[in-house]
C-alpha positions, 0 to 999 in steps of 0.5 A, a space after each residue: 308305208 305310204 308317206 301322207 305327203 304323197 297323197 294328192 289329196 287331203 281329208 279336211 275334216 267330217 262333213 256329215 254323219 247319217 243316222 238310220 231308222 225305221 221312222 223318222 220322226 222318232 228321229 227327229 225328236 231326238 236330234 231336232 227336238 231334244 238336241 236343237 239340231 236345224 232342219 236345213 233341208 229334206 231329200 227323198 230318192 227312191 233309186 236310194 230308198 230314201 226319206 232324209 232331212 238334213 239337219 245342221 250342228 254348228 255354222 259356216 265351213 265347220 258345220 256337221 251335216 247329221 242326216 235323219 234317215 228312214 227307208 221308203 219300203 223297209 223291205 228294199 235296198 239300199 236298207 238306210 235303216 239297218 245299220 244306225 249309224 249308217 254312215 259317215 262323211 268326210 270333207 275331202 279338198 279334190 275328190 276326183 284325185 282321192 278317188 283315183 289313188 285311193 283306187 289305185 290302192 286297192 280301195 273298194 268304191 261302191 257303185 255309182 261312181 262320183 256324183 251329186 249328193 243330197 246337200 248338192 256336192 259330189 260325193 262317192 262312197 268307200 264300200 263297207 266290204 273289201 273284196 279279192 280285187 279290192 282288198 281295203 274298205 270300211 270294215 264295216 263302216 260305209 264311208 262318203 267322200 264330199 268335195 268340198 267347196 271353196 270356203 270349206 278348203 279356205 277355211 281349213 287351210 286358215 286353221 291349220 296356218 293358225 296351228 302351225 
């Protein structure tokens, strides 16, 4: 087994959560209405088949992204609303070295490739499905890798100086 300090990088805590459904605004009265979550921001893709509103739980470096998925043509992939929970985020302190020894063992990464998210960080995702080649992923589960920006590193480096 690999020892955690030979990791070139660390998962800092969740970023975002994003929920899939067929219709929004049942979405919206669940987790807006009902939960207070805030409604910082809306994007909408049609390369990633996607109407989404980003909601916030909580404030400052420790905020939880939770973002309201629905499809912008249900019969089209990526299917954001197929699985209800679709996927999940994780604060990472330097993406580009997760990504290359994550690669180099045998982690399976879904196309695209390190780019802009929807809340403007770069972002990859872990592929749900391991292959031949590639024999770890998700099991299942579409995982996002978010660089986090400086006060997000900041923050959690205090908190764990404070934990330690």
């Amino acid at each position: 087994m690999i020892q955690a300090t030979q990791r070139p990088f660390k998962v800092l805590g969740v970023q975002q959560i994003a929920i899939g459904g067929t219709d929004k605004l049942r979405l919206q009265k669940l987790w807006v209405e009902m939960l207070g979550l805030t409604v910082t921001g809306t994007f909408r893709s049609e390369r990633e088949n996607v109407d989404e509103d980003i909601c916030a739980i909580g404030d400052g470096p420790f905020k939880v992204e939770v973002d309201l998925m629905q499809p912008l043509d249900p019969d089209k992939k990526p299917a954001v609303h197929a699985t209800p929970l679709n996927h999940i985020g994780l604060w990472i302190d330097d993406l580009p070295a997760a990504v290359e020894w994550l690669a180099g063992q045998g982690v399976r990464f879904a196309p695209g490739g390190i780019r802009k998210g929807a809340a403007g960080f770069d972002i990859c995702f872990l592929h749900p499905k391991a292959s031949d080649e590639f024999p770890i992923a998700g099991e299942g589960v579409l995982i996002e890798l978010v660089q986090a920006p400086p006060e997000v590193v900041g923050a959690f480096a205090a908190l764990a100086q404070g934990a330690a």
